[in-house]
C-alpha positions in Angstrom: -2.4 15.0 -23.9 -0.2 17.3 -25.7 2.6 16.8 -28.5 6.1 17.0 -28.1 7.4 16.3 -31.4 6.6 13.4 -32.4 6.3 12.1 -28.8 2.4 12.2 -27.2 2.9 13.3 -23.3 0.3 12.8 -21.1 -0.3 15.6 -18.0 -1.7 14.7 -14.6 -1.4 16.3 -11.6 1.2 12.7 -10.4 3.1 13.3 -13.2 3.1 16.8 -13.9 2.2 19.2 -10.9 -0.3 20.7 -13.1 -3.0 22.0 -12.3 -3.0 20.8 -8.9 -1.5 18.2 -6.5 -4.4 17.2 -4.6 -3.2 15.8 -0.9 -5.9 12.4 -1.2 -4.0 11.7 -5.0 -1.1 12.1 -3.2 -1.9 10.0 -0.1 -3.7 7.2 -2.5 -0.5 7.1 -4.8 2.0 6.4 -1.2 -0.2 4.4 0.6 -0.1 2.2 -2.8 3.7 2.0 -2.8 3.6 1.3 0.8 1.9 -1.8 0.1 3.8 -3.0 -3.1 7.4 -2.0 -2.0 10.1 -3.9 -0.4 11.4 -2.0 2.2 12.8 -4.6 4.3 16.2 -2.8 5.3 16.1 -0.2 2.8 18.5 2.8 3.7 18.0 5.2 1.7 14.5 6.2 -1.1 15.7 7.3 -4.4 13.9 9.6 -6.4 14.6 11.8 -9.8 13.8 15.4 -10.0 11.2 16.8 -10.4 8.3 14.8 -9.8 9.6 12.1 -8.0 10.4 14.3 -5.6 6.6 14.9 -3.8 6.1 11.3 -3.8 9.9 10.3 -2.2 9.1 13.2 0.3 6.1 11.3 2.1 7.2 8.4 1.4 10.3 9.2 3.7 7.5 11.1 6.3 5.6 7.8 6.2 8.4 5.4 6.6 11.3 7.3 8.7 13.9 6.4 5.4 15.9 9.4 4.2 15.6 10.5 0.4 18.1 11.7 -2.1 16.9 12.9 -5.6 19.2 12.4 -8.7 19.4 16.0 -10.1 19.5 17.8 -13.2 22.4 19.9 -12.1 25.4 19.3 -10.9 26.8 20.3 -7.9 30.1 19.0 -7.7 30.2 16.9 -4.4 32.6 14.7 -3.3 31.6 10.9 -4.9 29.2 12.7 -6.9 28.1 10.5 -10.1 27.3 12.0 -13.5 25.6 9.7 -16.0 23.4 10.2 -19.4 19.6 10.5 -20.2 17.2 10.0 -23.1 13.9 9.7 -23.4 11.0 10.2 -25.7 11.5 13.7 -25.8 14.7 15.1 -24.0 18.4 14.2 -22.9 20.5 15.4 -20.7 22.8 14.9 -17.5 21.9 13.9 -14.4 23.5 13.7 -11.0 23.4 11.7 -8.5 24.8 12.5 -4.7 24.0 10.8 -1.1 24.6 7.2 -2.1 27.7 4.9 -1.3 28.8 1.2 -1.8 26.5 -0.6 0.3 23.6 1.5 0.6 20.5 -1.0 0.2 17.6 1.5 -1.8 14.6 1.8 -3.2 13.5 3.6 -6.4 10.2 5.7 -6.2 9.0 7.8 -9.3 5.8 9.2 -10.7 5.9 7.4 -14.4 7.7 5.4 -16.9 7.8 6.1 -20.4 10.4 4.7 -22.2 13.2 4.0 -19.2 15.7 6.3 -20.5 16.0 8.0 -17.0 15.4 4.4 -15.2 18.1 3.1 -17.2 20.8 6.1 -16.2 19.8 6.2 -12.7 20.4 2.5 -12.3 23.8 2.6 -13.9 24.6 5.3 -11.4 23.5 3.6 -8.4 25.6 0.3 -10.1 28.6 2.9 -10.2 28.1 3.9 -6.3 27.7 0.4 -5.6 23.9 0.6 -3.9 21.8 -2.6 -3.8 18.6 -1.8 -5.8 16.1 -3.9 -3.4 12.9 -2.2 -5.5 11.3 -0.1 -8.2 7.9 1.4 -8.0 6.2 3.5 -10.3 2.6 5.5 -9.7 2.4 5.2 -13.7 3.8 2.9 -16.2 3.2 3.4 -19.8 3.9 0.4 -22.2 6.6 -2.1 -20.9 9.6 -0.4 -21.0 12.7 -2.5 -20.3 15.1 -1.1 -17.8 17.2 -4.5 -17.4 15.4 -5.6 -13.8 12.2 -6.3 -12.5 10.1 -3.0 -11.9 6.6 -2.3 -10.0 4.0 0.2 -11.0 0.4 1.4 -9.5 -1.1 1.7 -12.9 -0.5 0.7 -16.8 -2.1 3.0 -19.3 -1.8 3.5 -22.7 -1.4 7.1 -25.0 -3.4 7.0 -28.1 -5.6 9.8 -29.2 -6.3 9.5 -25.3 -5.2 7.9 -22.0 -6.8 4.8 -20.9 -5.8 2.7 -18.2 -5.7 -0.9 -19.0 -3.8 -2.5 -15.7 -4.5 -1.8 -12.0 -2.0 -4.1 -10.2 -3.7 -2.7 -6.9 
């Protein structure tokens, strides 16, 4: 656990990349959301950079549904949908590209905090018009509220350490 002003961030290799990814976490954590998720005519898995991103990918090799990740950059494409982020310890854009009005998704990320990025990805797919059919987190701290129904592997909380005090596995 480490500070980040006033906020306590937790690291794990899920969440953070660091030290390693170990392919069995990896595999446990997918094979999880494969069980909890909806994907009953899902187009399309949507996933936040960064660290959504490893978990979306074999998600989509598992399940044969194409990823998009909301960005932290833009890149000016066509339909191309800019919204606002903040969370316990940064703000900022994001970007969001590869969805249109219709598109039935799922959500896919490695932890929620406080559901400041939740919240702006979901107004963006709310702007594009994509059905939200399910949300699935590997880690959920607290209960944020992000305005719908969400999923998670694990509920921990951040004291002076990290405990786990829900498996809904």
């Amino acid at each position: 656990m480490v500070r980040r002003g006033e906020y306590n961030y937790f690291i794990h290799p899920i969440t953070d990349g660091v030290p390693i990814v170990e392919p069995a976490l990896l595999r446990e954590v997918c094979g999880g959301m494969l069980k909890m998720l909806d994907l009953n005519g899902v187009d399309k898995i949507v996933v936040v950079e960064a660290m959504g991103i490893h978990i979306g990918s074999v998600l989509s090799t598992m399940t044969d549904i194409p990823m998009t990740i909301m960005r932290k950059r833009v890149y000016n494409l066509p339909g191309e949908i800019a919204v606002h982020q903040t969370t316990g310890y940064s703000k900022g854009e994001l970007y969001l590209n590869g969805i249109g009005k219709g598109d039935r998704v799922v959500i896919v990320d490695d932890v929620i905090s406080t559901g400041g990025t939740m919240r702006a990805l979901l107004q963006a797919l709310k702007i594009a018009g994509a059905e939200v059919v399910d949300v699935c987190f590997a880690i959920q701290r607290g209960d944020p509220d992000i305005g719908r129904p969400y999923k998670s592997l694990v509920k921990i909380e951040v004291m002076k350490k990290v405990r786990v005090v829900e498996r809904h596995l």
